[in-house]
C-alpha distance (Angstrom), angle and dihedral (degrees) to the residues before:
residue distance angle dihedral
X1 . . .
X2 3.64 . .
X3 3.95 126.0 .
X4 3.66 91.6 -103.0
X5 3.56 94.5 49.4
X6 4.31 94.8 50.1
X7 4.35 77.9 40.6
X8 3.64 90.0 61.1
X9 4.13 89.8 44.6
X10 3.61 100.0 53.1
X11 3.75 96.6 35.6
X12 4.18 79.1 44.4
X13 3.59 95.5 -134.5
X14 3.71 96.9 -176.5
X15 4.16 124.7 -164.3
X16 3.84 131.1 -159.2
X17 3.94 110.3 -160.7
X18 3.83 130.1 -157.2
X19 3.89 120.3 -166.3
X20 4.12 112.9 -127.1
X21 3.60 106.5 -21.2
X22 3.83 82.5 129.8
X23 4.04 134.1 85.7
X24 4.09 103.6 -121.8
X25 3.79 96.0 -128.9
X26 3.81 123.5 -124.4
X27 3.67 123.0 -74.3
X28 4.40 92.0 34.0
X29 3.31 117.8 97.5
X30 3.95 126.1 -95.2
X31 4.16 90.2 -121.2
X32 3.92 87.7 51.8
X33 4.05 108.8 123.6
X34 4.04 105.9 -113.9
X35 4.35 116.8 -160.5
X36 3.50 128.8 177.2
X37 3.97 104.0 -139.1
X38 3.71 135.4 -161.0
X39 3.63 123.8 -172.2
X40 3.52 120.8 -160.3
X41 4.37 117.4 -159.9
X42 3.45 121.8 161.1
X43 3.59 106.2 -24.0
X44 3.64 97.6 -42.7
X45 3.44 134.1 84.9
X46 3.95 150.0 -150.1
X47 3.84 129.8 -159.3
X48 3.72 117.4 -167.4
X49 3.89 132.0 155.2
X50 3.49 112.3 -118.4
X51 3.83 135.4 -161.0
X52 3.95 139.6 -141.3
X53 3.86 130.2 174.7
X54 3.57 123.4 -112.0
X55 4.08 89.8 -105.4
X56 4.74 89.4 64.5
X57 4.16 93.4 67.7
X58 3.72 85.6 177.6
X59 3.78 138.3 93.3
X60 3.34 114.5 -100.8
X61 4.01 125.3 -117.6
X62 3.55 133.5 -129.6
X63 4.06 83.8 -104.3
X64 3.89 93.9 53.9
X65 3.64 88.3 55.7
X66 3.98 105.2 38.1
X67 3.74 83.9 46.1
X68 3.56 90.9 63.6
X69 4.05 106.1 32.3
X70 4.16 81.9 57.2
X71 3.53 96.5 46.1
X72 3.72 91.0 46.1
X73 4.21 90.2 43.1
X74 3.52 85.5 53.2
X75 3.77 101.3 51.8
X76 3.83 100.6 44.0
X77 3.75 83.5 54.0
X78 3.39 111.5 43.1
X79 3.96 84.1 45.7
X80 4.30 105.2 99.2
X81 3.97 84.6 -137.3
X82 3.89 142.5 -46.6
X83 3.82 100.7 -52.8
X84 3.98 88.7 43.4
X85 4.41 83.3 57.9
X86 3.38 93.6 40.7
X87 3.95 91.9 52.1
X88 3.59 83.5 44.3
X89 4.02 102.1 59.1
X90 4.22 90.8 21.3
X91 3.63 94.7 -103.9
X92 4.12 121.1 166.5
X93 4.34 92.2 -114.5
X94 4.18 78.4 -143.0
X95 3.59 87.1 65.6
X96 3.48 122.0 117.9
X97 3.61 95.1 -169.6
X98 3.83 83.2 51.3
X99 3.65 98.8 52.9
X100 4.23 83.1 44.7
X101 3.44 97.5 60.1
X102 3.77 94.4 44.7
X103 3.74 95.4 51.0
X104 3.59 86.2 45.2
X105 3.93 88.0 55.3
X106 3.94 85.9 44.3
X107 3.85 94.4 58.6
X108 3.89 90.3 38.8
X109 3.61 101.2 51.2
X110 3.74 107.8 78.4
X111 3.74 91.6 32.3
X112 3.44 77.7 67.8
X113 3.89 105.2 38.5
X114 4.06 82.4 52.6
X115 3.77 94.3 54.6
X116 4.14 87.7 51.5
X117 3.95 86.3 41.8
X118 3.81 96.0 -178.8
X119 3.35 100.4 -23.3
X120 4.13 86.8 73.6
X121 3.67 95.6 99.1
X122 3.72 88.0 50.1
X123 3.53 94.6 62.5
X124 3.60 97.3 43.5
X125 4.18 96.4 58.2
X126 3.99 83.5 47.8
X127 4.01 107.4 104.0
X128 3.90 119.2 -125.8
């Protein structure tokens, strides 16, 4: 069990999954496994889809997915501004795909910092 999993048990993190429900965006492929997730920390909570390839035939946990909405929080903020991301993760800055995903991340990111409240920093030092 990794740190952020036992994190997510004793803070009880708890996650409610749907099956499809979701569009699989452009650029993953068509067998990918789409879920419709909702967190639920402290009183408040976050609903988000959420994506796995084809290869992960499992459901995913609340660590799977708080891993990655905190790793993606993190980048689109510490990133100075849309060229600094796309140097970052080697996107083309005339990308519109690029510049989808990052305001995407934009809007996301403090949805997310407000679910973790103070506790978000606590989360994102925990491995996965």
């Amino acid at each position: 069990m990794t740190s952020l999993e036992r994190l997510c048990a004793k803070r009880k993190v708890r996650i409610e999954l749907q099956y499809g429900g979701v569009e699989i965006p452009e650029g993953w492929a068509r067998d990918s496994h789409p879920w419709k997730v909702t967190l639920r920390y402290q009183g408040r909570q976050l609903t988000v889809p959420f994506f796995m390839g084809s290869a992960l035939d499992r459901e995913p946990t609340a660590a799977d997915v708080l891993s990655c909405l905190v790793s993606d929080a993190n980048a689109v903020e510490q990133a100075r501004d849309f060229e600094d991301f796309c140097h970052d993760f080697g996107y083309d800055t005339d990308s519109r795909k690029a510049e989808k995903i990052y305001r995407q991340l934009e809007t996301q990111a403090p949805k997310v910092r407000r679910f973790l409240g103070d506790d978000f920093e606590t989360f994102a030092e925990a491995e996965h």
